[in-house]
C-alpha positions in Angstrom: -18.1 0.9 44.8 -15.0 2.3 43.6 -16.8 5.3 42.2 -17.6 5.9 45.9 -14.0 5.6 47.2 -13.1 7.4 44.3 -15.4 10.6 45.2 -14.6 9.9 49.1 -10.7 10.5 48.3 -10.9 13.5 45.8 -10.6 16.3 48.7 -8.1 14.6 50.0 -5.2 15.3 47.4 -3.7 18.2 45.6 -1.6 18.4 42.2 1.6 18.3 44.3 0.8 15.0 46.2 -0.4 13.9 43.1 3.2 14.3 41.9 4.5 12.9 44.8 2.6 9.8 44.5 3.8 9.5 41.0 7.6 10.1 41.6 7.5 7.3 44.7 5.6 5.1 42.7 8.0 5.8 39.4 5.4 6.4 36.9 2.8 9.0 36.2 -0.4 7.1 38.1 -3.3 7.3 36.8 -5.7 7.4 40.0 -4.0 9.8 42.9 -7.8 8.9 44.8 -6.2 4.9 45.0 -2.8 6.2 46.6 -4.6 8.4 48.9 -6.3 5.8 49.9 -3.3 3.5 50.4 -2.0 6.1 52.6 -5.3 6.5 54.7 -4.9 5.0 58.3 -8.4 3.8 60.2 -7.2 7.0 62.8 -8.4 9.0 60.2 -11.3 8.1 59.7 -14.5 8.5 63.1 -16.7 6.2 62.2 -16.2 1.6 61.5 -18.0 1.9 58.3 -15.6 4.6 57.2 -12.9 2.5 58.7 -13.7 -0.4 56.4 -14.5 1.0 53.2 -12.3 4.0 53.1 -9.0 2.6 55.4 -5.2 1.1 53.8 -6.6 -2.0 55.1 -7.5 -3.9 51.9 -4.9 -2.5 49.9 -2.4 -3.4 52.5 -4.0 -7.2 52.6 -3.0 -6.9 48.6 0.1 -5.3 48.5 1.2 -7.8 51.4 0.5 -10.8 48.7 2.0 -9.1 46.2 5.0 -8.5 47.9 6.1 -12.2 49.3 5.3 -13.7 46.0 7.8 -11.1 44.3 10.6 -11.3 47.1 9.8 -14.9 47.2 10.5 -15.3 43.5 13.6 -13.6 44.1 15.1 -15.5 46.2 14.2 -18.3 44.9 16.3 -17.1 41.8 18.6 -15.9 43.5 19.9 -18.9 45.5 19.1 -21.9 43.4 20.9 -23.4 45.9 19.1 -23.5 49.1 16.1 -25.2 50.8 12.5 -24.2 51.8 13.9 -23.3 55.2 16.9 -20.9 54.0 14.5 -19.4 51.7 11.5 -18.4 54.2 14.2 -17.3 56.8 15.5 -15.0 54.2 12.2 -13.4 53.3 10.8 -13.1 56.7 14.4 -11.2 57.4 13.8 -8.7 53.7 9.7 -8.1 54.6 9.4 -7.9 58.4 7.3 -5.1 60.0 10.5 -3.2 61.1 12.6 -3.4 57.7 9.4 -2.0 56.0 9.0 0.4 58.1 12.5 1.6 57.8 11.9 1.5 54.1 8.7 3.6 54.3 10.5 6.2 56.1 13.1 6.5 53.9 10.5 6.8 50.9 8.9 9.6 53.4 5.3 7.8 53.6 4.6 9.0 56.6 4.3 13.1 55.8 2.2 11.8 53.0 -0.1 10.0 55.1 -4.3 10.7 56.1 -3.7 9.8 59.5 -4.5 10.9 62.7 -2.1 13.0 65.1 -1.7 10.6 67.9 -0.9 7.9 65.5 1.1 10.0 63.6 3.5 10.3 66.5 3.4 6.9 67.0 4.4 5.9 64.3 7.1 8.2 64.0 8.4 6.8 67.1 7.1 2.7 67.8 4.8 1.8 65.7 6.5 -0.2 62.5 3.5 -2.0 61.5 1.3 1.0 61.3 4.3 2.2 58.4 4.7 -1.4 57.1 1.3 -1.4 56.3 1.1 1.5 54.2 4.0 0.6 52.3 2.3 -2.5 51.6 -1.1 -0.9 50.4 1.3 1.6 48.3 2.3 -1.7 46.9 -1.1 -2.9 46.2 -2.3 0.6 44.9 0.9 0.4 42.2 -0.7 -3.1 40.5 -4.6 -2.1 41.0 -3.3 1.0 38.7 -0.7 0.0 36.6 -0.3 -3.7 36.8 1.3 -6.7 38.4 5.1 -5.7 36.9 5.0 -2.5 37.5 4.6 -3.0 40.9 7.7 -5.5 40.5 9.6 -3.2 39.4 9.0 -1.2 42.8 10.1 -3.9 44.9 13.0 -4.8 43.0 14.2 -1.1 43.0 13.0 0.5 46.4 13.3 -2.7 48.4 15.5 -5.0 47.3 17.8 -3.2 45.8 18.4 -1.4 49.7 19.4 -5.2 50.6 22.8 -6.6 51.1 22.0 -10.2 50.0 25.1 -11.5 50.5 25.7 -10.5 53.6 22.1 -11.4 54.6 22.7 -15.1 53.3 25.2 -15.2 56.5 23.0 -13.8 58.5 21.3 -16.1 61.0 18.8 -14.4 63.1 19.1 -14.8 67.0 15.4 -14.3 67.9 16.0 -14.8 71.9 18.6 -12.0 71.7 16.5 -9.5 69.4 13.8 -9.9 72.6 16.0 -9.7 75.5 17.6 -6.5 74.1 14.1 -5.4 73.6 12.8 -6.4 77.4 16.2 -4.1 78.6 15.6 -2.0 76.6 12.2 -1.1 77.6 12.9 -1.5 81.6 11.6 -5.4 81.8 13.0 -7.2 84.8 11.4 -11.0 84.2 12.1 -12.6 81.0 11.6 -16.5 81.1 10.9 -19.3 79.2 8.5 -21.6 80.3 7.9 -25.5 78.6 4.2 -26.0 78.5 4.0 -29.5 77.0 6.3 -32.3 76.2 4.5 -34.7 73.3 6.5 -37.9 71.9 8.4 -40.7 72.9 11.8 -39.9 74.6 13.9 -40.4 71.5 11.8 -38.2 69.2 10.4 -35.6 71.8 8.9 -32.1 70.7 8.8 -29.6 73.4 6.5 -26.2 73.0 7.8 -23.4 75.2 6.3 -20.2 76.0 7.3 -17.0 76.8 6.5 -14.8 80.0 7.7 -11.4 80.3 6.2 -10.0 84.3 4.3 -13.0 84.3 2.1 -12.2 81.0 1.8 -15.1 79.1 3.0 -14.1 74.8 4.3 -16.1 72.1 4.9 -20.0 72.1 6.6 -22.1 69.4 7.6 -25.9 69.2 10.8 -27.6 68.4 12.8 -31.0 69.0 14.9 -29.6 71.2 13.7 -26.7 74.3 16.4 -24.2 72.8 15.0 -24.5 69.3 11.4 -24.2 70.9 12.8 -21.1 72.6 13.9 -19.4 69.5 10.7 -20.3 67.8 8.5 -19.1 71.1 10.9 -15.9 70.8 10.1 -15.2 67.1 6.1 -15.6 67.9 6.3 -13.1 70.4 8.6 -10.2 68.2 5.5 -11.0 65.4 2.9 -10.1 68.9 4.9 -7.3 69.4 5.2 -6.2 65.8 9.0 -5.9 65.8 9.7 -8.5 63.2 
């Protein structure tokens, strides 16, 4: 099957993105055809069988793996210290769809991209995920050609090292106030949190609370207490919304 993919891609890159692949990825890569791919969006392609074989898509799923047990490591390492919690709080803040975007752009992914014109000017604009996964299949691309360190190595030095851990350790993300700057920002009037079931006995109650935004019903989250149920129902709809 990879011959196929192979052949598909082979049009679709000169020498000079060739050499671009190889400077971003920090080696001379063996197979421009598996970058190219990486940086294929399903825009780009007309028909769902095309979509499926020839898309980011599975390379992304990879590179997404790859990344989180490399960041993960990290941190663990880096902060021998601190809990499960601390730890996955920390890594959703280093890999979420708007930090990897940001990241892409600065690595200029996006003028490399096989992508369509209207999602090409989405993405430029709104669209972190559609960025954040092609970072991640660049990531994925990097081990199925070189190998599992290699594509380490590219974390460690076009991610992480971007990262002001320290100050990041202090940080504590305020997820109701990330949404309600977004729901100003983007003219919504009605912001609420609603409590859609109560389960427990009175001294050990967990409340799940959902969010409405103009009456549309988004992301929901549990807690012991409504305002931690709030944060988590906050958090679920930024990951809806693609801005975490």
């Amino acid at each position: 099957m990879w011959t196929a993919v192979s052949g598909f891609f082979h049009s679709f890159f000169s020498s000079r993105q060739a050499k671009a692949f190889s400077r971003l990825a920090g080696y001379p890569i063996r197979n421009p055809a598996l970058f190219s791919q990486a940086l294929s969006h399903r825009s780009f392609f007309d028909h769902p069988a095309e979509q499926a074989e020839f898309s980011n898509e599975r390379l992304e799923f990879l590179g997404d793996a790859i990344l989180d047990a490399v960041i993960a490591e990290y941190l663990f390492r880096r902060f021998p210290g601190k809990d499960e919690g601390f730890l996955s709080k920390k890594r959703d803040q280093i890999v979420n769809g708007k930090v990897l975007s940001g990241y892409a752009k600065d690595l200029g992914l996006l003028g490399l991209m096989n992508i369509s014109f209207q999602a090409k000017k989405r993405a430029a604009c709104d669209s972190p995920k559609l960025l954040a996964d092609a970072l991640e299949a660049f990531i994925g691309a990097i081990f199925l050609d070189h190998s599992f360190e290699m594509a380490r190595k590219f974390i460690l030095s076009r991610i992480l090292q971007s990262v002001d851990l320290d100050s990041l350790a202090e940080r504590d993300e305020n997820y109701k106030s990330i949404l309600l700057e977004y729901v100003q920002a983007n003219g919504s009037a009605d912001l609420k949190y609603v409590c859609i079931s109560e389960d427990g006995p009175p001294h050990q109650k967990e409340y799940t609370m959902q969010v409405r935004i103009n009456e549309e019903c988004l992301g929901s989250g549990s807690g012991r207490s409504k305002k931690e149920a709030e944060q988590n129902a906050a958090k679920d709809t930024l990951r809806i919304k693609n801005l975490i």
